[in-house]
C-alpha positions in Angstrom: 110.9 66.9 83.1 107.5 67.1 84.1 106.7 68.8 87.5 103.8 67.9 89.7 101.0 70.4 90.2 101.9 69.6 94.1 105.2 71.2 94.0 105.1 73.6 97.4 108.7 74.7 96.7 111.8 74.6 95.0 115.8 75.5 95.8 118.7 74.5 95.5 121.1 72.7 98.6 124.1 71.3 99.5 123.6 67.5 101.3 125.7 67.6 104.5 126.4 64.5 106.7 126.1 64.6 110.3 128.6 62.7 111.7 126.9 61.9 114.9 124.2 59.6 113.8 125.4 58.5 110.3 122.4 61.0 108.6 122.5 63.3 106.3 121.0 66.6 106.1 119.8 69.1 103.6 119.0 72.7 104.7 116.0 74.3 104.0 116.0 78.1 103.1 113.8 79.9 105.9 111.6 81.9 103.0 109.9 78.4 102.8 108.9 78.5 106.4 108.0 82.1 105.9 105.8 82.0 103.1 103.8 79.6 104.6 103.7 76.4 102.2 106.0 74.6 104.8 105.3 73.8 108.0 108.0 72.6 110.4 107.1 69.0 112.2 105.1 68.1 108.7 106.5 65.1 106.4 106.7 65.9 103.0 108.2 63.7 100.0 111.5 65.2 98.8 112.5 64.9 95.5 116.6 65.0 94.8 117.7 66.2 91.4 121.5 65.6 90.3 123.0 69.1 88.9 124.4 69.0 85.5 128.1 68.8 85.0 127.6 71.2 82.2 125.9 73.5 84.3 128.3 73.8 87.2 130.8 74.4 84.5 129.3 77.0 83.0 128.9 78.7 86.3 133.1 78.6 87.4 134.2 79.5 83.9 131.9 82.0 82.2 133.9 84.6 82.1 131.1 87.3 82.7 130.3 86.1 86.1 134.0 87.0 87.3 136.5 89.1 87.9 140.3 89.3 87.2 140.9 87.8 90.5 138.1 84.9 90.0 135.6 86.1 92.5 131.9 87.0 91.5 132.0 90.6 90.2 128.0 90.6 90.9 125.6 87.9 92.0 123.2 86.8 88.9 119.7 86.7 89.1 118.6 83.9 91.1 115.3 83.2 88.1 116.1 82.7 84.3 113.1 83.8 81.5 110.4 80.9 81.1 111.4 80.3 85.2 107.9 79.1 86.7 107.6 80.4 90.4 105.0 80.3 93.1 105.8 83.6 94.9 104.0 85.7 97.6 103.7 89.7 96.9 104.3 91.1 99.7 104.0 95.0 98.6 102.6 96.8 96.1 105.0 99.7 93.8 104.6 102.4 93.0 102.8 101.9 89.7 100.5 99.5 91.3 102.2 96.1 90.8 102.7 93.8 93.1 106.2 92.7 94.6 107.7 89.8 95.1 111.2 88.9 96.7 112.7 85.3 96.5 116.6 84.7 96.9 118.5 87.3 98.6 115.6 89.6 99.0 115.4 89.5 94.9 112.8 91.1 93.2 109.2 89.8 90.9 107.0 92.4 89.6 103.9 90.7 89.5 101.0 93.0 87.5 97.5 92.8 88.6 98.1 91.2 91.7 97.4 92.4 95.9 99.3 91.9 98.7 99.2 89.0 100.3 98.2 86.9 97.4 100.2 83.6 96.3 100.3 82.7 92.6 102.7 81.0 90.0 104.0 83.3 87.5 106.4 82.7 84.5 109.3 84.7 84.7 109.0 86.7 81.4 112.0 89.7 81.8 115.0 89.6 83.9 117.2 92.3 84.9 120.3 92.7 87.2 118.0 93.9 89.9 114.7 92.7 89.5 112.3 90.4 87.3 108.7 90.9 85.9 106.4 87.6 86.2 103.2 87.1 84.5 100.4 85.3 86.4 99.8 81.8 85.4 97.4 80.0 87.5 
């Protein structure tokens, strides 16, 4: 699939219908208001993306994403390796890389990068807790 250069965000969202007016609505995470590629009383072109079967079946049965009892023993990382991102750091670690969060406050260690900066990154490592991204453009 090839992905437009325009691309000011990407996440994932359940369609719900208001039963008032015959619309439907899709909610839009509040980090893409915060980071400031959004802006609220804009139009923008919205592109809809059918999820795999395979992939939401994957997600209920692989057994290392649950417990005994069925529920999510941890949450997974919300970016895969090879992942392409536009992020905002928004701190700088102790080592001097710059941090990132995206999904439930999840963390991108962007190298060679200040605060306030936005870039795109491929996601190159992931861990339980946090993920390193190289700068890309």
């Amino acid at each position: 699939m090839e992905i437009s250069e325009r691309l000011l965000c990407l996440f994932s969202a359940d369609i719900e219908r208001d039963e008032s007016d015959d619309r439907y609505v899709v909610e839009m995470p509040r980090r893409e208001l915060d980071t400031g590629s959004i802006e609220t009383g804009e139009t923008y072109r919205v592109a809809l993306i059918a999820a795999e079967e395979e992939d939401a079946a994957t997600i209920e049965t692989d057994p290392a994403a649950t417990t005994d009892e069925g529920t999510s023993s941890e949450p997974r990382p919300p970016v895969e390796p090879g992942e392409i991102r536009y992020v905002e750091v928004e701190d700088i670690g102790k080592q001097g890389d710059g941090i990132a969060r995206v999904e439930r406050g999840y963390v991108i260690i962007v190298p060679d990068t200040d605060i306030g900066e936005r870039v795109k990154v491929e996601v190159t490592e992931v861990k339980s807790n946090f993920a390193v991204g190289e700068v890309i453009e």
